[in-house]
C-alpha positions as CSV (number, residue, x, y, z in Angstrom):
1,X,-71.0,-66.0,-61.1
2,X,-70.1,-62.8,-62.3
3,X,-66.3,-61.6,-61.5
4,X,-66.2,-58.7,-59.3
5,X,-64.9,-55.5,-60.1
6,X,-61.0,-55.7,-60.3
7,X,-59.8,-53.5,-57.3
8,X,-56.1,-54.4,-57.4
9,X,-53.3,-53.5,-59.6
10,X,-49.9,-54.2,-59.7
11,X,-49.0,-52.7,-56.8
12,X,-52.3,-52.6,-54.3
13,X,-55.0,-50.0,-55.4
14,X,-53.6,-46.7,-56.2
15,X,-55.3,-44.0,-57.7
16,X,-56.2,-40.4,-57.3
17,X,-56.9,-39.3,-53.9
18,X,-60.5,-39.2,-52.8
19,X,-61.8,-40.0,-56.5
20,X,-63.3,-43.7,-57.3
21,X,-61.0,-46.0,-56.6
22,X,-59.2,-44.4,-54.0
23,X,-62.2,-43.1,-51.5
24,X,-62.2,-43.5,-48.2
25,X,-65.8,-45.7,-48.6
26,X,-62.9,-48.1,-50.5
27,X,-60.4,-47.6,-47.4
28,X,-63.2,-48.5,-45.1
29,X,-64.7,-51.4,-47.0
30,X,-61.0,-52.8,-47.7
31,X,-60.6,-52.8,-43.8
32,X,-63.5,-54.9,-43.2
33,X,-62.9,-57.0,-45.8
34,X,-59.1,-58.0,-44.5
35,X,-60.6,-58.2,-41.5
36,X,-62.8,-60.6,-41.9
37,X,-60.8,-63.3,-43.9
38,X,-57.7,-62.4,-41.2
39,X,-60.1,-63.7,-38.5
40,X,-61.0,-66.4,-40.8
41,X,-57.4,-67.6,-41.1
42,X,-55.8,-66.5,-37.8
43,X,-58.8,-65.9,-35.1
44,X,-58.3,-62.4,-33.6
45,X,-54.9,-60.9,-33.7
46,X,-53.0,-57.8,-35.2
47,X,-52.4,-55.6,-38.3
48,X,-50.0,-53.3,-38.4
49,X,-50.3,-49.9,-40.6
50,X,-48.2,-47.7,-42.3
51,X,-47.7,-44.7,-44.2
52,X,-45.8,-42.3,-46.1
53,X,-45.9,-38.7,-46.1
54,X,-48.8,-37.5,-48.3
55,X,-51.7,-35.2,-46.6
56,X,-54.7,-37.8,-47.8
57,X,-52.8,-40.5,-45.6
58,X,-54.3,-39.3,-42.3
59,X,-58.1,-39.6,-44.2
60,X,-57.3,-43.5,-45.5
61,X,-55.6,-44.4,-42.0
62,X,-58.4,-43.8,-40.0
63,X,-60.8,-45.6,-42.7
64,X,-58.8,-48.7,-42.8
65,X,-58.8,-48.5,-38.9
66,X,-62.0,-48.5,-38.2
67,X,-62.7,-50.9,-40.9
68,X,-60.3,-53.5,-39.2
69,X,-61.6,-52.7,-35.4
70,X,-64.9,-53.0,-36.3
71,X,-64.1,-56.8,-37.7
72,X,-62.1,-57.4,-34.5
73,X,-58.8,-56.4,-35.8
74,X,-56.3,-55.3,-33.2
75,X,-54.3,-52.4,-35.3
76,X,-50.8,-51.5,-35.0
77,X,-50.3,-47.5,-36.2
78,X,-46.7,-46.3,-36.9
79,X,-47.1,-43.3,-38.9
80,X,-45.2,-42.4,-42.0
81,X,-42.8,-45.3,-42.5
82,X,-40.8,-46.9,-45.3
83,X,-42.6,-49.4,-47.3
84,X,-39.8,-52.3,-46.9
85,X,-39.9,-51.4,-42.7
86,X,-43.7,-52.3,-42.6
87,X,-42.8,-55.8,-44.3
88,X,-40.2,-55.3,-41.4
89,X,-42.5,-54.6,-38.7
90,X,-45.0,-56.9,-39.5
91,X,-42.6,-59.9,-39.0
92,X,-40.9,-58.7,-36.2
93,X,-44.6,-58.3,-34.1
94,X,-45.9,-61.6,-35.6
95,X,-48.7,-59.6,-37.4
96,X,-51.2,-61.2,-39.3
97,X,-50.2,-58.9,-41.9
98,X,-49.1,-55.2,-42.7
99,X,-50.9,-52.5,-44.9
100,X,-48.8,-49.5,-46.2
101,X,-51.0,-46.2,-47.3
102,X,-48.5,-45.1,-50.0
103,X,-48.2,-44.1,-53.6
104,X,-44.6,-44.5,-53.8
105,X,-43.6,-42.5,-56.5
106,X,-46.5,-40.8,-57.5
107,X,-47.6,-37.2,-57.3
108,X,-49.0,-36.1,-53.7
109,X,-52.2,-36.1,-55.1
110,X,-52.2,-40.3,-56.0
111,X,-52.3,-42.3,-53.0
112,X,-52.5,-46.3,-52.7
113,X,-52.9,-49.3,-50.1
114,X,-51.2,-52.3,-50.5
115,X,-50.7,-55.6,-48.1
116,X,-48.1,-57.7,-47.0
117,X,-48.8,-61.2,-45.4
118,X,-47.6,-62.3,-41.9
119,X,-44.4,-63.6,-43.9
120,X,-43.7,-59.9,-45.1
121,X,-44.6,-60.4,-48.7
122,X,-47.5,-59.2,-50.8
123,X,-50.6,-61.0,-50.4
124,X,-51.4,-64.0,-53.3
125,X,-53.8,-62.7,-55.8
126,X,-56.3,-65.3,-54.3
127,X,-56.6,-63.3,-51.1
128,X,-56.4,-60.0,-53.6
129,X,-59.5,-61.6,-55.6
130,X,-61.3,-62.4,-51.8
131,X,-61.1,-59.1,-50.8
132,X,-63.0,-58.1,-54.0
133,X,-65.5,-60.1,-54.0
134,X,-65.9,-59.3,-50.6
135,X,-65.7,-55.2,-50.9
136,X,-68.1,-55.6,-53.8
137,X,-70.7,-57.6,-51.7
138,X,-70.0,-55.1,-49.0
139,X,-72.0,-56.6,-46.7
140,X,-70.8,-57.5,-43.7
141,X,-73.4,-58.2,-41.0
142,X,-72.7,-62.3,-40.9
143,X,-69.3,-61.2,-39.5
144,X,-69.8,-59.2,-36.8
145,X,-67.7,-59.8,-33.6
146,X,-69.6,-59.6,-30.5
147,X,-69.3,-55.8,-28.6
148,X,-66.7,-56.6,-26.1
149,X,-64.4,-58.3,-29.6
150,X,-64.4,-55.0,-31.6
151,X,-60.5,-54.1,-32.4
152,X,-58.6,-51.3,-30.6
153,X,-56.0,-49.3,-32.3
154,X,-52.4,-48.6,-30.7
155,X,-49.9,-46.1,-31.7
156,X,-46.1,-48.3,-31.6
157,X,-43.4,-45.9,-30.4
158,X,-40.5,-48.2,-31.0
159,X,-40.7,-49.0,-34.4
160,X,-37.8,-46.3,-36.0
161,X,-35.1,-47.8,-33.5
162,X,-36.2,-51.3,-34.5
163,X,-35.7,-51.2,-38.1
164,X,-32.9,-48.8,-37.9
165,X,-30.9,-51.5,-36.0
166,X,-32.5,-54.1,-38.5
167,X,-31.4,-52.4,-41.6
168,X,-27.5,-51.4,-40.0
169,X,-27.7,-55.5,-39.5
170,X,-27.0,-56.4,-43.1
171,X,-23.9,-54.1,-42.9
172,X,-20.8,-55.9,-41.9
173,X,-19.8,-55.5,-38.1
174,X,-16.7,-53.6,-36.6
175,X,-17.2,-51.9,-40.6
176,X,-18.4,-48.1,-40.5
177,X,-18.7,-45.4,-42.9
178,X,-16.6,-43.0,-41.2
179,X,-14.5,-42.5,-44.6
180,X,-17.5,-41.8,-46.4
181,X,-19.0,-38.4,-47.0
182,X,-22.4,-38.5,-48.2
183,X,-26.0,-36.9,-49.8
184,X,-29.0,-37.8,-49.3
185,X,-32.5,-37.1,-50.7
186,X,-34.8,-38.6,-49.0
187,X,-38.0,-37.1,-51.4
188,X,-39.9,-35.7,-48.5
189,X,-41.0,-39.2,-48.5
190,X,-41.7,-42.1,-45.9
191,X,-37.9,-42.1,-45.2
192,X,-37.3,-38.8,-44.1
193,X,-37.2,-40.0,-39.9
194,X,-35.2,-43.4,-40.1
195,X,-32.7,-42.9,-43.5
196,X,-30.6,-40.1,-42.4
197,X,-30.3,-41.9,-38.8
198,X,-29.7,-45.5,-40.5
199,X,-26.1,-43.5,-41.9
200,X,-25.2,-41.3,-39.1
201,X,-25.0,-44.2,-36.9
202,X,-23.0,-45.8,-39.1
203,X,-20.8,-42.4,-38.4
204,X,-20.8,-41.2,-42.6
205,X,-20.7,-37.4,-42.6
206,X,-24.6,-37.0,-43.9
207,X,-25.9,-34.2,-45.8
208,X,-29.6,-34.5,-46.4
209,X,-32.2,-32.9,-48.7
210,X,-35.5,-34.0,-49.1
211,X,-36.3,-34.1,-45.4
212,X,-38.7,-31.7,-45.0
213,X,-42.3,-33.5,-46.0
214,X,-45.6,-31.0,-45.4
215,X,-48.0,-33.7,-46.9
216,X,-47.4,-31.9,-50.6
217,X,-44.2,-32.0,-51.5
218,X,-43.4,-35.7,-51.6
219,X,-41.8,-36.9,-55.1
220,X,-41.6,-33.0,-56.2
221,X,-38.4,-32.3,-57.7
222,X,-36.4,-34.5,-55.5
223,X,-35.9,-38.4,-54.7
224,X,-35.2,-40.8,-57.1
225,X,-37.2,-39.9,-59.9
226,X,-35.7,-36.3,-60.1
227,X,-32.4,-37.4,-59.6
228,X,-30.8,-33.6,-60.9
229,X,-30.5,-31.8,-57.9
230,X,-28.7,-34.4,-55.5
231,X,-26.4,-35.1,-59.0
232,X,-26.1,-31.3,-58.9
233,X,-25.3,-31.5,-54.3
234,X,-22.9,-34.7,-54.6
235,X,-20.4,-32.3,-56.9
236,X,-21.2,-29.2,-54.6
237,X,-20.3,-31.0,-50.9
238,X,-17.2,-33.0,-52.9
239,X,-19.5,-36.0,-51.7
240,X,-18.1,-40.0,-52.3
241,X,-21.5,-40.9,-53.2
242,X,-25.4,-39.4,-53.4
243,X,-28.1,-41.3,-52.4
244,X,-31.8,-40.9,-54.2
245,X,-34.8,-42.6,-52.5
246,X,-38.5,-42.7,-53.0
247,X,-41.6,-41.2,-51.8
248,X,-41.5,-44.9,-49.9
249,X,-38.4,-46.0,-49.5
250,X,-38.4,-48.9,-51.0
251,X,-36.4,-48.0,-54.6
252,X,-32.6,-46.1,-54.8
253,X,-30.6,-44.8,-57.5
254,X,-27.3,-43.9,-56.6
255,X,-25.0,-41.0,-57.7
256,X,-21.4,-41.3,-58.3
257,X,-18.9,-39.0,-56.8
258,X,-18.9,-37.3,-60.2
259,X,-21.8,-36.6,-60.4
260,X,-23.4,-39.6,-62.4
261,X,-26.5,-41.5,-61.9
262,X,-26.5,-45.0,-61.3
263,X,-29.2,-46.8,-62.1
264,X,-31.1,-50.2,-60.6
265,X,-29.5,-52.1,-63.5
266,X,-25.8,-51.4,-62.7
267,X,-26.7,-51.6,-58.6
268,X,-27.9,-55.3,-59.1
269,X,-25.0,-56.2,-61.5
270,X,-22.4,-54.9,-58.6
271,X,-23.9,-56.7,-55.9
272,X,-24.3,-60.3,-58.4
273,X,-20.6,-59.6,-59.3
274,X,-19.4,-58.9,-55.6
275,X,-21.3,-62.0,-54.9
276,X,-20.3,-64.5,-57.3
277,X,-16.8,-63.8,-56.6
278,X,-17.2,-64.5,-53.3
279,X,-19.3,-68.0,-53.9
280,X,-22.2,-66.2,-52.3
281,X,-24.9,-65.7,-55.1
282,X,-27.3,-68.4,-54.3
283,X,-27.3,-70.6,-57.6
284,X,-25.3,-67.9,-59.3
285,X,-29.1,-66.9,-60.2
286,X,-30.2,-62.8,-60.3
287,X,-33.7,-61.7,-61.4
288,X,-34.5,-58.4,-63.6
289,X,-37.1,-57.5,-65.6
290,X,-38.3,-57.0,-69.3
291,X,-36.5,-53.4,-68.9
292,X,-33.3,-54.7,-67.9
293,X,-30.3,-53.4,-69.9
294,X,-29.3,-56.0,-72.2
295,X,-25.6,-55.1,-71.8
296,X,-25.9,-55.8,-68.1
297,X,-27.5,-59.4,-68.9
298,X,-25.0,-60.5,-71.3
299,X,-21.9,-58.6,-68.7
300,X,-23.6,-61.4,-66.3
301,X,-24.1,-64.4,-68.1
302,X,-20.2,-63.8,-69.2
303,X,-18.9,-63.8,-65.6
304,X,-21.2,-66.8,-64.8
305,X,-24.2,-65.5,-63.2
306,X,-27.9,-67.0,-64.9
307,X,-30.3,-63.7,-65.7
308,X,-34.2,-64.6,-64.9
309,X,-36.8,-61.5,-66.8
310,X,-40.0,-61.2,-65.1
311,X,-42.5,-58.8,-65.8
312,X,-41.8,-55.1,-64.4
313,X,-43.0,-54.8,-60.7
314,X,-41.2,-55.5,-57.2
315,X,-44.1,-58.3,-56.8
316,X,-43.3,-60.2,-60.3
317,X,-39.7,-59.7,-59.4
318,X,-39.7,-61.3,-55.9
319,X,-42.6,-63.8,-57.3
320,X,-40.0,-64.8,-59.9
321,X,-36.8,-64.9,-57.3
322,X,-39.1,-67.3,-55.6
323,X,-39.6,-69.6,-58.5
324,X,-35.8,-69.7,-59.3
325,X,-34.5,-69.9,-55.4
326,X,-32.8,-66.7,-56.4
327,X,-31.6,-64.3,-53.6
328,X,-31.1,-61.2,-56.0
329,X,-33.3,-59.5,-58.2
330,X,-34.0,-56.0,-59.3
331,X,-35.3,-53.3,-61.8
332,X,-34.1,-50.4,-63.2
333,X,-35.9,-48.2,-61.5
334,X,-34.1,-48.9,-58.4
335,X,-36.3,-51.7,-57.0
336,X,-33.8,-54.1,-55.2
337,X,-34.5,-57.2,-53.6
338,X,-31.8,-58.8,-51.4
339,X,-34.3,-62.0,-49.8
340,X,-31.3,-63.0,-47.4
341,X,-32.1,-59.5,-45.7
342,X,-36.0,-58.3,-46.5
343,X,-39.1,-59.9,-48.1
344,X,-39.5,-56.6,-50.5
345,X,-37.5,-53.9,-52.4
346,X,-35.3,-52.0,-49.7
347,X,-33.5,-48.7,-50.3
348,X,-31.5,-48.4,-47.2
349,X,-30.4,-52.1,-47.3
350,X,-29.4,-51.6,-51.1
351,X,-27.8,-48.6,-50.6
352,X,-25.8,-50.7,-47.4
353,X,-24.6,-52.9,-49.9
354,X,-23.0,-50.8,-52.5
355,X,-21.0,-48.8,-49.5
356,X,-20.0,-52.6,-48.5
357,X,-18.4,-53.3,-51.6
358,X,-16.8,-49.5,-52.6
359,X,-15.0,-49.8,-48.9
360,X,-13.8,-53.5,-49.0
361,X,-12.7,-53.3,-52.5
362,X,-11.1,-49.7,-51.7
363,X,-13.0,-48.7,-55.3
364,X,-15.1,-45.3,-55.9
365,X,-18.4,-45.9,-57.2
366,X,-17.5,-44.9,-60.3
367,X,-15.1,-47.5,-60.4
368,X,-17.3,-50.1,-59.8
369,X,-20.0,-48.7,-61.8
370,X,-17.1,-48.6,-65.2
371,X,-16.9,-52.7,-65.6
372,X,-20.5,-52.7,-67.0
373,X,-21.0,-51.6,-70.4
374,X,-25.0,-50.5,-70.9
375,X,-26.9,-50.6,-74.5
376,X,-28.6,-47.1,-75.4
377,X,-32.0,-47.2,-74.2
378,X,-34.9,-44.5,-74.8
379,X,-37.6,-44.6,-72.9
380,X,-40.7,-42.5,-73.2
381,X,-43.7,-42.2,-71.0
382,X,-46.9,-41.1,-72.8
383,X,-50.1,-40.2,-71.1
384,X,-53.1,-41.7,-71.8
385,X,-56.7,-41.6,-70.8
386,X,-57.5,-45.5,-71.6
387,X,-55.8,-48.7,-72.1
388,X,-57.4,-50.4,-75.1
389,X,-55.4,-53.7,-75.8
390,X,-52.2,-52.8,-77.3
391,X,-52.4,-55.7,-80.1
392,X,-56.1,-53.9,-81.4
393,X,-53.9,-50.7,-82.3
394,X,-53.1,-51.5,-86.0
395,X,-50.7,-48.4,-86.4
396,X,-49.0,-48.7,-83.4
397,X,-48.3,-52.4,-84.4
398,X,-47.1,-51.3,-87.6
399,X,-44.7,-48.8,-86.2
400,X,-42.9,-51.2,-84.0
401,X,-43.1,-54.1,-86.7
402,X,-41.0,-51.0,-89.0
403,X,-38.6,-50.1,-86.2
404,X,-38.1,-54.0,-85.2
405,X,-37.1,-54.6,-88.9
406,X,-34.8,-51.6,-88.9
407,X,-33.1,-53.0,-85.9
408,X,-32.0,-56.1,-87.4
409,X,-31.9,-57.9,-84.5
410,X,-29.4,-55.7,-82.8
411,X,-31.9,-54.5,-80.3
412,X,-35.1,-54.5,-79.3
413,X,-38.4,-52.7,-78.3
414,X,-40.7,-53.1,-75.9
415,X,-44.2,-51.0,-75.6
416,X,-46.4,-51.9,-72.2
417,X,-48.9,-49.9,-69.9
418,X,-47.8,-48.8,-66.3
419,X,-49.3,-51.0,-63.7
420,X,-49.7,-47.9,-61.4
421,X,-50.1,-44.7,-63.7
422,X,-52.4,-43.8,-67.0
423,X,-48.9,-44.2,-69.0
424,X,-47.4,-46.2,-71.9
425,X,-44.0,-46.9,-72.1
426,X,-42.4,-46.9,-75.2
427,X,-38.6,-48.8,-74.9
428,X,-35.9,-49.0,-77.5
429,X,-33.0,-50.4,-77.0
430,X,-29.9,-50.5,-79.9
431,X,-26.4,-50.2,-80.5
432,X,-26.6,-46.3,-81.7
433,X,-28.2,-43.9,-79.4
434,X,-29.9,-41.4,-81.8
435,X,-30.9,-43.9,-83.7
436,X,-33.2,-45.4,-80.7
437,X,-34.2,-41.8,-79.3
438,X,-35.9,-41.4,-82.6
439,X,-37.3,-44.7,-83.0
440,X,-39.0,-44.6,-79.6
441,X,-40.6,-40.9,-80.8
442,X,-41.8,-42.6,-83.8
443,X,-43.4,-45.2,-81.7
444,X,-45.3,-42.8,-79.0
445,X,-46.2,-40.7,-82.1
446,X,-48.0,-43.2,-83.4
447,X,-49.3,-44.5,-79.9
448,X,-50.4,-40.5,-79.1
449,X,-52.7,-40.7,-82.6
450,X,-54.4,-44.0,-82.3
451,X,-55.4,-43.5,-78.2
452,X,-55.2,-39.7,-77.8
453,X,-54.3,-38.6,-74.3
């Protein structure tokens, strides 16, 4: 039997908007296709659906809606919500399962779907694989529900209050914030409703950027992946702490109250550390990822805690947490899992957890952020219109067989395609900073002349 065309990715399907993969025939056909194996496992029930803030959202929401209805899916809408609130949602209305319309951080322009089971996590890749085979067939008929089964659609009107109350949950009671002044860029993303609520009502004094979405604008010049301007706001408001999310919500960096970014890395090794001391990291075990900084691993495994790698990717992270019985996991990029409070990577309850330690310990950010001593990393991202295997590209293997050699063993590289873009990623990480800033040039030089872009 031949396989059928591979649909997922790392992360759902994600591509650019209204362009093969991501049409709204695709939307449509992925409805049905849920639909029917929900009914197969569950009988007639409810999805829920999300979204963030891009303008091809409203195009993919109804497609997936009718899909489901037509299969005899009750559908839950909620409009532009974070990521981690749909795993959220989804458990909190016993859902047979949640779909978020989101790119995360992409440009406006990308857009993506991915699913999260009734238990809030992202569906198995055997359910990924039905749902190919099934879109690929695209046929339907055997499936039908009888006219007075078809689905109905619902818009949910409570679902803000519900996970604001969820996320100020994993903050300690009769604690607030009141002390704290704060940024926020919320990158005219999925966030932009429920994040600058989630701090207000935890009375911080809240200035917030990045709240403005008009369907374009999400992920441009703002949120966690143009971290400059809220560095830039956090010295101009005198602020204790900025706070960068995603076009989704579901990844943070943090920014000190001088103006310095904090990173994924050293937001995971706070929470182990806080943890461990307090004989609360379940089996002193944390999860990162093939891009965690190696001075953070070995800053860990000094105070006690074991460090896990997985692949990069929220999914591998949490898949990996799960194989380890570990509570804590992360990536640099600002993915944090924390499974004692949420199923996926959570901004707002990461964020929560930082302001928890800074105001029980009585430290500044910066203070906490000083115990961990990071390796010089260089990372560069190179465009690319294919992605021929990387061990067929004889001069690229070369380069990074020269450069390993030249590191002696006092760092490392690491070369691997984006999951979700047309990118390869070319890491070097070593004990002398120019030395790996030119090293990883040398390495995307020779990727750029074997692929092309």
């Amino acid at each position: 039997m031949n396989q059928p065309p591979k649909i997922f990715g790392t992360d759902g399907v994600r591509g650019r908007a209204n362009q093969k993969p991501m049409t709204v025939e695709l939307a449509l056909a992925l409805g049905r296709a849920a639909g029917k194996i929900f009914r197969r496992h569950h009988g007639k029930h409810r999805v829920v659906i999300g979204k963030d803030t891009r303008l091809s959202c409203y195009m993919f929401e109804n497609a997936l809606i009718s899909g489901l209805c037509s299969m005899g899916i009750d559908t839950l809408m909620v409009g532009p919500f974070p990521t981690p609130g749909i795993a959220f949602i989804t458990r909190a209305y016993r859902a047979d399962a949640g779909i978020v319309i989101s790119a995360s951080h992409n440009p406006y322009f990308d857009n993506g779907i991915k699913f999260f089971s009734s238990e809030g996590f992202k569906l198995s890749d055997e359910w990924e694989t039905e749902m190919e085979r099934l879109v690929d067939n695209n046929d339907f008929t055997d499936s039908l529900p009888a006219d007075c089964d078809i689905g109905k659609n619902t818009k949910v009107h409570d679902a803000d209050g519900r996970y604001i109350e969820f996320i100020k949950a994993t903050f300690p009671r009769g604690k607030s914030l009141k002390d704290l002044k704060i940024v926020l860029d919320c990158a005219n993303g999925a966030g932009y409703r429920v994040a600058p609520l989630v701090f207000r009502e935890l009375d911080a004094d809240v200035t917030v950027f990045g709240n403005q979405p008009n369907g374009l604008n999400i992920n441009d010049g703002c949120g966690s992946l143009h971290p400059a301007g809220i560095q830039k706001a956090v010295l101009e408001h005198q602020a204790h702490v900025g706070i960068a999310l995603d076009g989704d919500a579901d990844r943070v960096l943090l920014v000190d109250e001088n103006g310095k970014l904090i990173d994924g890395d050293v937001i995971m090794a706070i929470c182990a550390s806080d943890l461990i001391k307090k004989g609360l990291l379940r089996n002193n075990r944390v999860v990162g990822t093939v891009m965690t900084n190696e001075g953070i691993v070995n800053h860990l495994k000094k105070n006690g805690v074991e460090v896990f790698r997985a692949a990069v990717g929220d999914r591998n992270v949490i898949q990996e947490m799960l194989k380890t019985d570990s509570w804590l996991g992360g990536e640099q990029s600002g993915h944090l899992i924390f499974l004692d409070h949420n199923t996926t990577g959570d901004g707002l309850v990461s964020a929560l957890q930082v302001l928890k330690i800074m105001i029980e310990r009585g430290k500044t950010l910066s203070e906490l952020a000083s115990s961990f001593t990071l390796y010089p990393q260089a990372c560069i991202n190179l465009k690319v219109a294919s992605k021929p295997e990387l061990e067929s590209l004889k001069k690229l293997q070369k380069t990074i067989a020269e450069v390993e050699k030249r590191l002696a063993g006092k760092g490392r590289v690491l070369v691997r395609y984006s999951g979700t873009e047309n990118l390869l990623r070319c890491l070097v990480e070593g004990d002398n900073h120019q030395l790996v800033h030119e090293m990883a040039h040398e390495i995307a030089d020779a990727a750029k002349n074997e692929i092309g872009v």
